[in-house]
C-alpha positions as CSV (number, residue, x, y, z in Angstrom):
1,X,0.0,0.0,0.0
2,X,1.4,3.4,-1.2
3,X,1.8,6.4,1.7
4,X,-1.1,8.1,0.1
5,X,-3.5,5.6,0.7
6,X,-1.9,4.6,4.2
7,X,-2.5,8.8,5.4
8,X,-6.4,8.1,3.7
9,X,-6.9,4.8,5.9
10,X,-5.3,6.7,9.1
11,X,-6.8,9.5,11.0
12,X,-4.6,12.1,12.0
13,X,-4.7,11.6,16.3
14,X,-3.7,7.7,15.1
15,X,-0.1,9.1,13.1
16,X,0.2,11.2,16.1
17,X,-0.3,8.0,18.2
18,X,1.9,5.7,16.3
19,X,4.8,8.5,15.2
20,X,4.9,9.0,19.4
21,X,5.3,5.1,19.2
22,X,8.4,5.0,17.5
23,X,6.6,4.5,14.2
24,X,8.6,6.6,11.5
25,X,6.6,6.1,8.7
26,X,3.9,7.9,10.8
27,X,5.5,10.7,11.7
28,X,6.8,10.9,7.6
29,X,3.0,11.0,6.9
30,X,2.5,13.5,9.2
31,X,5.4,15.7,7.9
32,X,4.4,15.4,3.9
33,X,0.9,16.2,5.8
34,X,2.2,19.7,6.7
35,X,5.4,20.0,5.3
36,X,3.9,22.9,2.8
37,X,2.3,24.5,5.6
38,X,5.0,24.8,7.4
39,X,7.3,26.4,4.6
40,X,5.1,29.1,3.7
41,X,4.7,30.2,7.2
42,X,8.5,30.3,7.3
43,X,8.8,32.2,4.0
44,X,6.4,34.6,4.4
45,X,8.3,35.5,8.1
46,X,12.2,35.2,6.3
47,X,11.4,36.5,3.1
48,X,13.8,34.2,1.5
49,X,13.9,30.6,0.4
50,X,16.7,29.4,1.8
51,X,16.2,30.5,5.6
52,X,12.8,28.9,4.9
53,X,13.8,26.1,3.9
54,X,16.2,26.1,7.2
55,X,13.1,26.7,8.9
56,X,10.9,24.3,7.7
57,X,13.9,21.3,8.4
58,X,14.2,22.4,11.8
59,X,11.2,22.4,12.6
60,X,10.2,18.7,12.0
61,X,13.5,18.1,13.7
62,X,12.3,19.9,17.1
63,X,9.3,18.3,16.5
64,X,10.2,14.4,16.2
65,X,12.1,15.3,19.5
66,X,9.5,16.8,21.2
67,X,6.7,14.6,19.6
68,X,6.1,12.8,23.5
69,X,5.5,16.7,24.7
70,X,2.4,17.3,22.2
71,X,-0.5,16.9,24.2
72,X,-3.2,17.4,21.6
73,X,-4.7,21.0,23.6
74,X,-4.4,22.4,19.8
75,X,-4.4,20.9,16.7
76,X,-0.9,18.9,15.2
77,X,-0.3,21.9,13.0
78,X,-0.7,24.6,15.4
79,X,1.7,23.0,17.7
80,X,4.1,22.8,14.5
81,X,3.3,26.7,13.7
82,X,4.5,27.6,17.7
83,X,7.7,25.4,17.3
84,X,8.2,27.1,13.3
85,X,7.2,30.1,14.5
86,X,9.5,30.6,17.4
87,X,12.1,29.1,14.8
88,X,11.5,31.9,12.8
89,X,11.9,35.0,15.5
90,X,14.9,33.3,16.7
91,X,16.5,33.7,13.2
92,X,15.3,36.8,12.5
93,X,17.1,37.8,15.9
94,X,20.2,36.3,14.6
95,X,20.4,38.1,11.1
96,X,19.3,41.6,13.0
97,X,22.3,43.1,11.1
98,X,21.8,41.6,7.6
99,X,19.0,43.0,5.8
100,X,17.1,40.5,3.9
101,X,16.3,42.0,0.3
102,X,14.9,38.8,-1.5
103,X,11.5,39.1,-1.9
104,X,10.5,35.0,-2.0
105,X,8.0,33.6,-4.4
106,X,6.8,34.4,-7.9
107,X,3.1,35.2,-7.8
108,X,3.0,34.6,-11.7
109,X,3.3,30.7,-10.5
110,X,0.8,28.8,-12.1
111,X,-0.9,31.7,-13.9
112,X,-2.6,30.8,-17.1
113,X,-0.4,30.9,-20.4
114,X,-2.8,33.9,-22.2
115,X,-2.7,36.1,-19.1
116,X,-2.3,39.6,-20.1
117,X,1.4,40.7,-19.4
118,X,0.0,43.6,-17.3
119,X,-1.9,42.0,-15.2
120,X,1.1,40.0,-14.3
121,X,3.1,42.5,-13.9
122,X,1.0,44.4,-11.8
123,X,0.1,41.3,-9.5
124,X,3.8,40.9,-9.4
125,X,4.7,44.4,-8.2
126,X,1.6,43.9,-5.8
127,X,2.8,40.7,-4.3
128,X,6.2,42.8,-3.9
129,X,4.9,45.4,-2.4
130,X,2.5,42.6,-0.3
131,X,6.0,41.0,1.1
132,X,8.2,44.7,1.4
133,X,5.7,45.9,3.6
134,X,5.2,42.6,5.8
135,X,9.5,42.5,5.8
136,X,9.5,46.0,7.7
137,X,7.1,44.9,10.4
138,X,8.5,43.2,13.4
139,X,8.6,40.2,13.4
140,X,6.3,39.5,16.2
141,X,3.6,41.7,14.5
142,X,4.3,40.3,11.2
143,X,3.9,36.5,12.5
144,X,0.0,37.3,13.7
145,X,-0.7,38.9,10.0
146,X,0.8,35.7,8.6
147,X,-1.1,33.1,11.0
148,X,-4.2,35.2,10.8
149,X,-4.0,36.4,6.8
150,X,-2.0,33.6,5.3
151,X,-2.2,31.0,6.9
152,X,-5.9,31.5,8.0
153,X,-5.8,30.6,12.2
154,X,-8.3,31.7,14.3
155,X,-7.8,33.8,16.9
156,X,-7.7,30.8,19.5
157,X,-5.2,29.1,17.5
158,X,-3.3,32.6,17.0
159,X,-3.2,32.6,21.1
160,X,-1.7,29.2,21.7
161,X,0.8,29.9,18.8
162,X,2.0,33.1,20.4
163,X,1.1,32.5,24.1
164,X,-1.1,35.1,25.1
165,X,-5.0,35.3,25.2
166,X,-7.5,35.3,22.8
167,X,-8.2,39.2,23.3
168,X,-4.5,40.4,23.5
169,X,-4.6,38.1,20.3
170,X,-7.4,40.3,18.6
171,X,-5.9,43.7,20.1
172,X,-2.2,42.9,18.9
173,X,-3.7,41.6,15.0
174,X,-5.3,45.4,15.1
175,X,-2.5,46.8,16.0
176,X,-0.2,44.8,13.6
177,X,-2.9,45.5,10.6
178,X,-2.8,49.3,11.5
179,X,0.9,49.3,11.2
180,X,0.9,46.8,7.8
181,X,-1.5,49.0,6.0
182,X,0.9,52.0,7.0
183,X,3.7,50.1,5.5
184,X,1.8,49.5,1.8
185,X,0.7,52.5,1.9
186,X,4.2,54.4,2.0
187,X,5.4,51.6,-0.5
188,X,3.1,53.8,-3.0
């Protein structure tokens, strides 16, 4: 039986269960489950490929060794967005001096073959502009527009990723959105 029909036949508390077993072809399930996840989140906080990348490794790393810690209070993946996310701060902390000028993915990806070249290049310089502005938050402001924007978490799941409450997680998002929309609008 291929992995793909083994991660069908498996619900995902029963990888969790057999990956804290020892099983490693559980936990591989679980990290094709949310390798992608995981990646963006870390791109959209670096701003480049590579650290991402860096990110994303270290992260199922820290995971697999911490797998016995999980305690199923939030979801698999939230518990994988706190350990990627305080990856992510920490590095950001670390390159403090370098200023990171790749802006990471190519929002013409996937785009039709007739698309009108304007429209691409406008959604290109868009996405830019999209990424530039999230680059000059902080990081802490720019993870809640990620988790909330990007990746879609709730406010709850914002909270346990960030550890705070669920109203300091809806009164630092408007603070952080305030600031973001500040940002685009002096990339004008």
């Amino acid at each position: 039986m291929d992995s793909a029909a083994l991660a069908i036949e498996r619900s995902q508390p029963d990888l969790i269960g057999a990956a804290m077993a020892g099983d490693k072809s559980a936990f591989d399930l679980l990290v094709r489950q949310h390798a992608r996840q995981v990646f963006r989140l870390a791109l959209r906080m670096l701003g480049n490929r590579e650290d991402a990348e860096d990110v994303q490794q270290e992260t199922f790393v820290r995971a697999h060794q911490r797998l016995r810690s999980f305690r199923g209070e939030c979801s698999f993946g939230t518990w994988l967005y706190a350990i990627a996310s305080r990856l992510c701060l920490s590095a950001r902390r670390r390159r403090a001096a370098m200023r990171e000028e790749n802006i990471a993915g190519d929002p013409a990806d996937g785009s039709s073959v007739n698309e009108d070249i304007e429209q691409k290049i406008v959604a290109q310089e868009s996405a830019r502009r999209v990424q530039r502005s999230l680059l000059a938050l902080s990081p802490p402001d720019r993870l809640l527009i990620v988790l909330r924007y990007i990746e879609g978490l709730s406010h709850a799941e914002i909270a346990r990723v960030v550890g705070c409450s669920v109203e300091s997680s809806r009164s630092r998002l408007a603070r952080a959105k305030r600031l973001f929309r500040q940002q685009y609008e002096r990339m004008e």
